[in-house]
VOVOSE-883655 format. One line per field, with one value per atom (N, C-alpha, C): residue in three letters; x, y, z; atom name. Coordinates in steps of 0.02 Angstrom, whole numbers. Example, Ala and Ser with C-alpha at 12.3 -4.5 7.8 and 13.67 -1.06 7.14 Angstrom:
2
code = ALA;ALA;ALA;SER;SER;SER
xx = 660;615;660;642;684;645
yy = -284;-225;-165;-112;-53;2
zz = 390;390;390;354;357;394
site = N;CA;C;N;CA;C
! end
This chain:
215
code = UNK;UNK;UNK;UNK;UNK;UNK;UNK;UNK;UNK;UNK;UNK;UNK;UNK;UNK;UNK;UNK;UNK;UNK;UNK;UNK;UNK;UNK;UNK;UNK;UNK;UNK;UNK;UNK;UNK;UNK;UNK;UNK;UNK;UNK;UNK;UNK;UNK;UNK;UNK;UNK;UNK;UNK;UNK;UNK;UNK;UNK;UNK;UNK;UNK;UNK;UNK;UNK;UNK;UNK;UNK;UNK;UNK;UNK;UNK;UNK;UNK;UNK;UNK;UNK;UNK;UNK;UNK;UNK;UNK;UNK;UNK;UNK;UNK;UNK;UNK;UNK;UNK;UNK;UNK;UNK;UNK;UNK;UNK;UNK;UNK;UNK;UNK;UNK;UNK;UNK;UNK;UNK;UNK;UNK;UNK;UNK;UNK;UNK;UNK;UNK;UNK;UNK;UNK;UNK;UNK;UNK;UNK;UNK;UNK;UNK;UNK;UNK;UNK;UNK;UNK;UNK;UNK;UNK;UNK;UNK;UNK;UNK;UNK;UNK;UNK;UNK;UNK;UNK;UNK;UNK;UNK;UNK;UNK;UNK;UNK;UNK;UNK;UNK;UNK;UNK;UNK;UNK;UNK;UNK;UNK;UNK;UNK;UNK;UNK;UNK;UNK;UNK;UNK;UNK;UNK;UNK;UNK;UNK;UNK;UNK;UNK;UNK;UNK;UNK;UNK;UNK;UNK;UNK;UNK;UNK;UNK;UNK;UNK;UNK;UNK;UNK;UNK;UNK;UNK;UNK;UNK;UNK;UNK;UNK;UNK;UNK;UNK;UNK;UNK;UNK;UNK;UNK;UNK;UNK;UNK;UNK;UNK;UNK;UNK;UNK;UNK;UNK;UNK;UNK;UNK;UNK;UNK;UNK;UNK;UNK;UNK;UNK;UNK;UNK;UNK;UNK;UNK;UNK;UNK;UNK;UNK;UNK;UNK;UNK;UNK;UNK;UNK;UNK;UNK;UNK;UNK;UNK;UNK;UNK;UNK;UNK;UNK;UNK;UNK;UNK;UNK;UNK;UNK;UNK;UNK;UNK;UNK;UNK;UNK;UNK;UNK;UNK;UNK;UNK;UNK;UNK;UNK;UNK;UNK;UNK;UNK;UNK;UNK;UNK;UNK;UNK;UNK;UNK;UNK;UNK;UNK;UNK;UNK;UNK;UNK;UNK;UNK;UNK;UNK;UNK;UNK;UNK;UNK;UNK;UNK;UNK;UNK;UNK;UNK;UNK;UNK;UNK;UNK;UNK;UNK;UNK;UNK;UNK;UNK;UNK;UNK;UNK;UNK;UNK;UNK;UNK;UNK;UNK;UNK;UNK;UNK;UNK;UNK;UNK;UNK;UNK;UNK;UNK;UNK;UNK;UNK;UNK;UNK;UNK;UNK;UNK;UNK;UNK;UNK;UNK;UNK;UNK;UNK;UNK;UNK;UNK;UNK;UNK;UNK;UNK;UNK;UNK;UNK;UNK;UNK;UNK;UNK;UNK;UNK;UNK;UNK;UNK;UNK;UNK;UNK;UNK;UNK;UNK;UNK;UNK;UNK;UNK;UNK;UNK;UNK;UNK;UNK;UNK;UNK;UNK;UNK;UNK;UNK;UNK;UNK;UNK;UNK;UNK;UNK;UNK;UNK;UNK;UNK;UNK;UNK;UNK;UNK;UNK;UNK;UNK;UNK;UNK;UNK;UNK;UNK;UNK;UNK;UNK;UNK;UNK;UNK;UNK;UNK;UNK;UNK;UNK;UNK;UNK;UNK;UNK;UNK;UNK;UNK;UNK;UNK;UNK;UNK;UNK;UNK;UNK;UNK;UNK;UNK;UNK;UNK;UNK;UNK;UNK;UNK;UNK;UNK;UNK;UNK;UNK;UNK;UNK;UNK;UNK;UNK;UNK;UNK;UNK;UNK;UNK;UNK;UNK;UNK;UNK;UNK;UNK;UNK;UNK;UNK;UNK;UNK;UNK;UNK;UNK;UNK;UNK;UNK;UNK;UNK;UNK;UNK;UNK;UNK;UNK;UNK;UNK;UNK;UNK;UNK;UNK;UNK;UNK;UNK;UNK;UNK;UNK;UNK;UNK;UNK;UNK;UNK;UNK;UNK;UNK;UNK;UNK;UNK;UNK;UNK;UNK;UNK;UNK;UNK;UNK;UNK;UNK;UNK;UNK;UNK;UNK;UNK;UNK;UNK;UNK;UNK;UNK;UNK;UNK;UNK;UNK;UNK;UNK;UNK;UNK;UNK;UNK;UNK;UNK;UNK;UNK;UNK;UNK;UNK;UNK;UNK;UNK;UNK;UNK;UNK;UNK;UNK;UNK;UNK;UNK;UNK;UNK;UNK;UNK;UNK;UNK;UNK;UNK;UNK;UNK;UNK;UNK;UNK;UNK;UNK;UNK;UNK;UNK;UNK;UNK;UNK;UNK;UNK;UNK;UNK;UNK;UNK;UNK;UNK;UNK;UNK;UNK;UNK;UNK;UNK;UNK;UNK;UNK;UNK;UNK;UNK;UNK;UNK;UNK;UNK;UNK;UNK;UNK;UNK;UNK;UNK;UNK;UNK;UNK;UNK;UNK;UNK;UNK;UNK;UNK;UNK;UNK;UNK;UNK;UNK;UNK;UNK;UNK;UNK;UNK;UNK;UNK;UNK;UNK;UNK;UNK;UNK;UNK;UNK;UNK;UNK;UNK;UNK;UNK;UNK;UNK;UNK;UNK;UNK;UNK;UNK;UNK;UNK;UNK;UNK;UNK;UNK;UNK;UNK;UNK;UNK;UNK;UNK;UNK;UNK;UNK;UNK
xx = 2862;2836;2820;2756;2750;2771;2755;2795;2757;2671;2638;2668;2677;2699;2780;2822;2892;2907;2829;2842;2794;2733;2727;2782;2827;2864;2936;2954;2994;2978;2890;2862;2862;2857;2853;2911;2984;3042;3045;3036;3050;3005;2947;2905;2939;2970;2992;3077;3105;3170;3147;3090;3082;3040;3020;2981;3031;3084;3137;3192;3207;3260;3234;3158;3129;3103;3114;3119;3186;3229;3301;3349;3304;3334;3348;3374;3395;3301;3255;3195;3138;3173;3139;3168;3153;3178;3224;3277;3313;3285;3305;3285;3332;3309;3359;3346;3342;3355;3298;3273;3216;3205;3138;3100;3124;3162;3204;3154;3108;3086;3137;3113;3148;3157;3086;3071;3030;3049;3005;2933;2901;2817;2800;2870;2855;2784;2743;2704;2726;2713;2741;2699;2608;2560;2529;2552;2482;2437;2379;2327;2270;2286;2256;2233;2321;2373;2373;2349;2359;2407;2386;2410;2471;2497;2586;2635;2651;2688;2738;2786;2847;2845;2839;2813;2861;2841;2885;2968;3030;3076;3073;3088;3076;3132;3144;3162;3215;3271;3331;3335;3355;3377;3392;3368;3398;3479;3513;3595;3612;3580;3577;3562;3515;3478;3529;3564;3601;3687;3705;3750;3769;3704;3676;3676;3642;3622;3710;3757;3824;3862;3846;3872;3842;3775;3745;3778;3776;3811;3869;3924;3987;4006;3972;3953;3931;3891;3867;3922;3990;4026;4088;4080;4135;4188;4176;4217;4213;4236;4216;4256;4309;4317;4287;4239;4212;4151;4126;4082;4091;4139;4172;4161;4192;4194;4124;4081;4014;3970;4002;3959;3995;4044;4067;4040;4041;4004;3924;3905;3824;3839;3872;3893;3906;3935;3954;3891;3827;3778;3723;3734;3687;3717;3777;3811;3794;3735;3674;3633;3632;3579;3596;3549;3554;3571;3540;3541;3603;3626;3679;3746;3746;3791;3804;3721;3732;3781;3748;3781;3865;3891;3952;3994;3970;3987;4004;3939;3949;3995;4023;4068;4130;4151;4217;4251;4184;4181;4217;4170;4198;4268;4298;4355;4406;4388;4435;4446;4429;4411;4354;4395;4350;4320;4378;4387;4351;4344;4297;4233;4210;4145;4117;4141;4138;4096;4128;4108;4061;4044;3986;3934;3929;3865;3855;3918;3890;3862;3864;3828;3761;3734;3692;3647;3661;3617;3626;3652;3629;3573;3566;3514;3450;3462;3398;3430;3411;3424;3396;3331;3302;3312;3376;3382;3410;3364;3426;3458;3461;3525;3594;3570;3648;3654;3618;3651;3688;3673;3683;3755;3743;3821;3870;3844;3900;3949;3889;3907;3948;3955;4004;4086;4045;4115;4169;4127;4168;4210;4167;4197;4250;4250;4325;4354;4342;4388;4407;4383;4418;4382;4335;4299;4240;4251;4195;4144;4185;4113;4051;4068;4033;3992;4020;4003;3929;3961;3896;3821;3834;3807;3760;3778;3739;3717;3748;3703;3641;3643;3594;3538;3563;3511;3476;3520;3486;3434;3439;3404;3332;3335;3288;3231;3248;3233;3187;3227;3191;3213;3161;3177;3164;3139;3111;3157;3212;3267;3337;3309;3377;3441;3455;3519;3561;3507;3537;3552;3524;3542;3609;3613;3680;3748;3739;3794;3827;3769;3781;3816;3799;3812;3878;3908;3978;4033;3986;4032;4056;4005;3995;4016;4045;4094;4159;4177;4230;4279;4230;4236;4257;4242;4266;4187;4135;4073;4051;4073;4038;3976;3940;3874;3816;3822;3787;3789;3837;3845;3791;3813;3754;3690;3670;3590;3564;3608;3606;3599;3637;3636;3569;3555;3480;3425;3417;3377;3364;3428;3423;3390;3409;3393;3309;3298;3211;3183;3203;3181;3181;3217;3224;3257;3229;3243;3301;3299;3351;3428;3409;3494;3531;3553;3601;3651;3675;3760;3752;3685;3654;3668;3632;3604;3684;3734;3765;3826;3829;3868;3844;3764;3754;3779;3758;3774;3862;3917;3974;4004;3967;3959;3936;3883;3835;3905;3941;3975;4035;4054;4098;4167;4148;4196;4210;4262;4283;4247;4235;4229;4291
yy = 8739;8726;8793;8791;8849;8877;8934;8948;8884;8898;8843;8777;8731;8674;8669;8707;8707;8699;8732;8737;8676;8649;8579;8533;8539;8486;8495;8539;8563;8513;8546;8508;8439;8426;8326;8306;8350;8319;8336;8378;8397;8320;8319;8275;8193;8186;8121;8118;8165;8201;8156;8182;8171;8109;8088;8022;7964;7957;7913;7932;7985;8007;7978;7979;7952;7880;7840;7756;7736;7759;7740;7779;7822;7837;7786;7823;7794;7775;7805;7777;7750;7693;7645;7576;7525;7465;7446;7428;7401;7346;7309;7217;7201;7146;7097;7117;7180;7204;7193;7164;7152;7200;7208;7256;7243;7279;7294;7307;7290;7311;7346;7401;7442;7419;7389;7317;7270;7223;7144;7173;7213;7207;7260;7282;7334;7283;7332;7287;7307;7255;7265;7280;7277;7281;7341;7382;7447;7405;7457;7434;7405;7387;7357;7277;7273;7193;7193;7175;7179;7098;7059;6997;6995;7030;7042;7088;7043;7068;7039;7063;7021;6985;6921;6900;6905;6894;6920;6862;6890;6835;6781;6723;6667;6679;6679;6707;6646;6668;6633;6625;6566;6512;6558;6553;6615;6569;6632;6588;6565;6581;6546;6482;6463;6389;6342;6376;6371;6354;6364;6365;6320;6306;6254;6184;6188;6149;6114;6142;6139;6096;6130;6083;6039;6024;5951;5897;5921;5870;5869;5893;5900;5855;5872;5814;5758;5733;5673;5622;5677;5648;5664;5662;5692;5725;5768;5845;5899;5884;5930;5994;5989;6061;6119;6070;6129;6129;6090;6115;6170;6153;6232;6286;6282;6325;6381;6310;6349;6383;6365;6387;6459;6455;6514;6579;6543;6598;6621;6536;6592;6606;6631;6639;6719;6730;6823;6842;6817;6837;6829;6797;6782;6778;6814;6795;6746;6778;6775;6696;6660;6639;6568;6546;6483;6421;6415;6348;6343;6411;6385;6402;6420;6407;6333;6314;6225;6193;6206;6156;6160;6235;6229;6199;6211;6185;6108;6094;6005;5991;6035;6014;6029;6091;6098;6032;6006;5965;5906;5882;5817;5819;5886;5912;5924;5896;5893;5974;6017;6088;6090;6067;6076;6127;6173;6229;6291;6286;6322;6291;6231;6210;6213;6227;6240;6313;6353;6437;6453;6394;6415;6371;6328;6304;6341;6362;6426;6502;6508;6560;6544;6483;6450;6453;6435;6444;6509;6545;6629;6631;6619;6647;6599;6544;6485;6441;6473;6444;6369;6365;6278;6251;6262;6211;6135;6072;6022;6004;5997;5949;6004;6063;6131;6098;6096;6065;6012;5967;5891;5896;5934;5959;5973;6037;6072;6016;5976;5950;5874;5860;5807;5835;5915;5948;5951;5976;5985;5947;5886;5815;5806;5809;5788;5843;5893;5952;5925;5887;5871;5906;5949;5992;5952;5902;5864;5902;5951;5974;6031;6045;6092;6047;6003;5930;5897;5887;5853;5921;5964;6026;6031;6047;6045;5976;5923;5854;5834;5856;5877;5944;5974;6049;6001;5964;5928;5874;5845;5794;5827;5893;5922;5960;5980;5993;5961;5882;5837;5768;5740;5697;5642;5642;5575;5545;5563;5552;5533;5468;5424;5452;5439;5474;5543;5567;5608;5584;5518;5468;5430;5430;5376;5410;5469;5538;5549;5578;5567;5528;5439;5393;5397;5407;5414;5462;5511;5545;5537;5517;5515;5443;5387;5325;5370;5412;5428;5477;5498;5530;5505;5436;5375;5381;5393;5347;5313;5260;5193;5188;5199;5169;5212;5300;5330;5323;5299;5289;5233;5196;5124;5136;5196;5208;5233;5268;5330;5274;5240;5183;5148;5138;5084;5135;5193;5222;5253;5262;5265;5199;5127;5081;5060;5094;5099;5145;5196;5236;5226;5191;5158;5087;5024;4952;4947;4993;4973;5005;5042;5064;4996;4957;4897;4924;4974;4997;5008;5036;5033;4959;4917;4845;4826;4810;4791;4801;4875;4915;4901;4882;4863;4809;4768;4681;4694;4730;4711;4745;4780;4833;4785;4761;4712;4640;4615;4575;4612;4665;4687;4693;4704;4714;4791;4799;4876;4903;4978;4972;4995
zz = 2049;2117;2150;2178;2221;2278;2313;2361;2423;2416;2461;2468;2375;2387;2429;2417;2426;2516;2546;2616;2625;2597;2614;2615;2572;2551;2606;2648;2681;2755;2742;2814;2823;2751;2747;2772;2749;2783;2845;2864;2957;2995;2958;2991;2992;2946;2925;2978;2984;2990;3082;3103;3185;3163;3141;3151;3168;3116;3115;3146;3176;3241;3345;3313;3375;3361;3309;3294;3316;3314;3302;3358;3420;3467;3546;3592;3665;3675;3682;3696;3699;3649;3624;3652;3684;3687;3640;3622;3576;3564;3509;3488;3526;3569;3622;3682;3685;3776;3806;3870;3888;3923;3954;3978;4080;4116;4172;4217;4285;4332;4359;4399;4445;4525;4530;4599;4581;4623;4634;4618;4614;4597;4506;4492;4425;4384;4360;4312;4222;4183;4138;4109;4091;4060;4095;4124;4160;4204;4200;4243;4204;4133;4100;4100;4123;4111;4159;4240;4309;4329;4272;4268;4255;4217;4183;4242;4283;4341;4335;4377;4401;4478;4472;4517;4582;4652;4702;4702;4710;4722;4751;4760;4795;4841;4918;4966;4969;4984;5010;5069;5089;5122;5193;5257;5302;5303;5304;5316;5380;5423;5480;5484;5449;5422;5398;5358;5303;5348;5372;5443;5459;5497;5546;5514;5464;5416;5385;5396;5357;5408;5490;5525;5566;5553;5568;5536;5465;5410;5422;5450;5475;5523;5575;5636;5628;5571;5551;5514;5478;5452;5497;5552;5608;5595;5563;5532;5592;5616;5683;5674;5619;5609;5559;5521;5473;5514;5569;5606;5650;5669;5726;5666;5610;5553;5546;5529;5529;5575;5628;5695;5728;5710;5707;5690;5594;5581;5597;5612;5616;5703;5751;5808;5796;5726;5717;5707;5666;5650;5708;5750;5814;5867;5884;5968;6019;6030;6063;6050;6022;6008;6051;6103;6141;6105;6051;6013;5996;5947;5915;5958;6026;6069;6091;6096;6125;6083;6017;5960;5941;5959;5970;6029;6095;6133;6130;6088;6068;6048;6010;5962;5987;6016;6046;6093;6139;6180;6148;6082;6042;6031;6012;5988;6030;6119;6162;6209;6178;6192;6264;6324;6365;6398;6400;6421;6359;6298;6272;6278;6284;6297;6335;6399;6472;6442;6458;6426;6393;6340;6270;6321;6355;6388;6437;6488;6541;6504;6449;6429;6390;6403;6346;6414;6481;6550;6576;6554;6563;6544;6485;6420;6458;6456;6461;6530;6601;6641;6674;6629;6633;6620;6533;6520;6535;6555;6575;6543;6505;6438;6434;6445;6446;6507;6567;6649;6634;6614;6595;6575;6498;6461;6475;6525;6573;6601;6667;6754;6684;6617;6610;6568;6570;6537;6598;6658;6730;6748;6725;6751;6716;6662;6616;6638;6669;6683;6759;6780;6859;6918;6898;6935;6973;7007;7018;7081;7113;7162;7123;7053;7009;6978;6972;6901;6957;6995;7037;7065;7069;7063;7007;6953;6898;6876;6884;6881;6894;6976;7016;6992;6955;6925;6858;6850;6788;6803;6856;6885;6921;6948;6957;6915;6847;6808;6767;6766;6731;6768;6813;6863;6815;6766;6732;6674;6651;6615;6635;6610;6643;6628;6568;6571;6605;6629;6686;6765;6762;6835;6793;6764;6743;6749;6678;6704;6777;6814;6866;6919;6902;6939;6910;6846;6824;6876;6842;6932;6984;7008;7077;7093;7053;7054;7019;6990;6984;7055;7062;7134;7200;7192;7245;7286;7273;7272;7261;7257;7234;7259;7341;7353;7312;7311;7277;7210;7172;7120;7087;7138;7112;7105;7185;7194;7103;7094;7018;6983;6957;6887;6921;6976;6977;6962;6977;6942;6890;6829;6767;6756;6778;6735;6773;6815;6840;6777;6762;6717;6660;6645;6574;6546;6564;6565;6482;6453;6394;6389;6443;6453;6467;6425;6439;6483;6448;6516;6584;6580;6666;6702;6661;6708;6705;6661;6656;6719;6719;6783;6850;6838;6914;6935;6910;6896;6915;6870;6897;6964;6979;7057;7114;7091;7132;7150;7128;7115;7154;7137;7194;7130;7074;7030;7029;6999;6983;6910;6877;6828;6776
site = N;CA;C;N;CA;C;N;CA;C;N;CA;C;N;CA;C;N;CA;C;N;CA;C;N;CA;C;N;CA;C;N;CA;C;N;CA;C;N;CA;C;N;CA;C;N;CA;C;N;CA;C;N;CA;C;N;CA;C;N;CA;C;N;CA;C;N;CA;C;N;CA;C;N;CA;C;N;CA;C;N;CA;C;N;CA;C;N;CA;C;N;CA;C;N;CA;C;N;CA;C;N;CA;C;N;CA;C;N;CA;C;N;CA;C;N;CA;C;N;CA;C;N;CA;C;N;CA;C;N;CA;C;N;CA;C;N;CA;C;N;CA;C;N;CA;C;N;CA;C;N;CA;C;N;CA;C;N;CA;C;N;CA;C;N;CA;C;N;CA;C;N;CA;C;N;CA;C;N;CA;C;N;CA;C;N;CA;C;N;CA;C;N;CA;C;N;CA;C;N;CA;C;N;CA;C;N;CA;C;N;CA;C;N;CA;C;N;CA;C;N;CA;C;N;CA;C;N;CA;C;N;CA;C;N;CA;C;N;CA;C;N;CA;C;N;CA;C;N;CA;C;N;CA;C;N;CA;C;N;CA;C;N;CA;C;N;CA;C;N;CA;C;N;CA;C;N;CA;C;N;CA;C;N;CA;C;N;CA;C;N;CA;C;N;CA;C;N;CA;C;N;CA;C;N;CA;C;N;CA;C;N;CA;C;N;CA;C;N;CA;C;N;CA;C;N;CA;C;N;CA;C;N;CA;C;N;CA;C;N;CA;C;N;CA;C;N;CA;C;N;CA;C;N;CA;C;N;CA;C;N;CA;C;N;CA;C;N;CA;C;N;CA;C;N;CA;C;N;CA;C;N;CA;C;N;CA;C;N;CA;C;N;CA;C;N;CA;C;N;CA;C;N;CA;C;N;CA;C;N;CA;C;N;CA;C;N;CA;C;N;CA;C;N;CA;C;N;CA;C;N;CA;C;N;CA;C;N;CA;C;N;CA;C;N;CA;C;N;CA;C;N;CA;C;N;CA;C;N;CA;C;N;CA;C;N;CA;C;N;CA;C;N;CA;C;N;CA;C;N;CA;C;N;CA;C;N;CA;C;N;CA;C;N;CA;C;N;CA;C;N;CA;C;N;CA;C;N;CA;C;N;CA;C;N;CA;C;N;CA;C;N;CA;C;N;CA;C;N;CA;C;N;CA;C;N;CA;C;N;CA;C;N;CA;C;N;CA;C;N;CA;C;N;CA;C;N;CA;C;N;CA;C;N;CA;C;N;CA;C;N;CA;C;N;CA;C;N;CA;C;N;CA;C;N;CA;C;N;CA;C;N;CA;C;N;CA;C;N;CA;C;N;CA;C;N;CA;C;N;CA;C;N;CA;C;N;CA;C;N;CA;C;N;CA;C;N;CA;C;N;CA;C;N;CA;C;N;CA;C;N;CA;C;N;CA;C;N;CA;C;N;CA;C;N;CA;C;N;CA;C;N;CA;C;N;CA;C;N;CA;C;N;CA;C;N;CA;C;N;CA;C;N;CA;C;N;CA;C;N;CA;C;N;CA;C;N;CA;C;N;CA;C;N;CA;C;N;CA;C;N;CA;C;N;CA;C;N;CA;C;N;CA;C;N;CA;C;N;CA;C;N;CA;C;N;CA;C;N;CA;C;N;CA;C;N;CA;C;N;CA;C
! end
């Protein structure tokens, strides 16, 4: 062998030496391991393959949604404590947020908690002072609280708000016969049941008022 061939043949191994050190190294895909985006848009084909993307995540559920959503169904199955549960939490994530103050308040209320429901609806008319149904909420939380000159107050904010909803003349007329009004009381139940002919408990209360019964 010559000195020429001896250094061809030197070169064939160096060449072979790196061919198969870089088959069988860290930077090559292994068999099995799939190909890893770095983000939601890596392409896997270049700008060749514009089609071979990773398509964007399908977006989760806001947990707020998700919450809410936990204690509707809660309330529907009158769990009123994994409703408090959930409202809680979306309450750490939104303090603030009118709705899901109402919806607790609802619930403390159901739960005998007058005195926290009281609080979560007076901060629900900070935020959204029109609302009537928070008035409404409030002036029958008062009432079970005994507070009847507040209760008739916001009754009245509710009745102004939205003069055309009976059930805010009936509420009212509750009051205001618990209060030892009976004549205004009656005026209230005849105009829930002007406003709305299917309130049965209306006609019914008049009828035993009208008669001179107690309720």
């Amino acid at each position: 062998m010559t000195l020429f061939q001896l250094i061809l043949f030197i070169a064939a191994l160096v060449i072979f030496y790196l061919f198969f050190k870089k088959l069988f190294s860290e930077d090559y895909p292994r068999r099995g391991v799939d190909f890893e985006a770095e983000n939601a848009d890596a392409q896997i084909g270049g700008i060749s393959r514009p089609d071979k993307i990773f398509s964007q995540p399908t977006a989760k559920p806001n947990r707020i949604d998700e919450l809410l959503s936990i204690a509707d169904e809660s309330v529907k199955k009158e769990d009123m404590l994994e409703a408090k549960k959930a409202l809680q939490s979306a309450l750490i994530l939104e303090k603030n947020n009118p709705d899901i103050l109402s919806r607790y308040a609802y619930v403390l209320n159901a739960m005998n908690d007058f005195v926290g429901a009281k609080a979560s609806y007076q901060k629900v008319l900070e935020m959204t002072p029109d609302d009537d149904m928070a008035e409404a909420a409030l002036a029958n939380v008062l009432h079970r609280l005994g507070e009847e000159t507040e209760s008739v107050a916001h009754h009245q904010r509710a009745i102004e708000l939205d003069p055309e909803y009976a059930p805010h003349y009936f509420n009212y007329a509750n009051t205001l016969y618990d209060a030892g009004e009976g004549e205004e009381a009656l005026k209230n139940y005849q105009k829930a049941y002007a406003i709305d002919p299917s309130l049965k408990e209306a006609k019914e209360i008049i009828e035993k008022l009208n008669r001179g019964e107690k309720l």
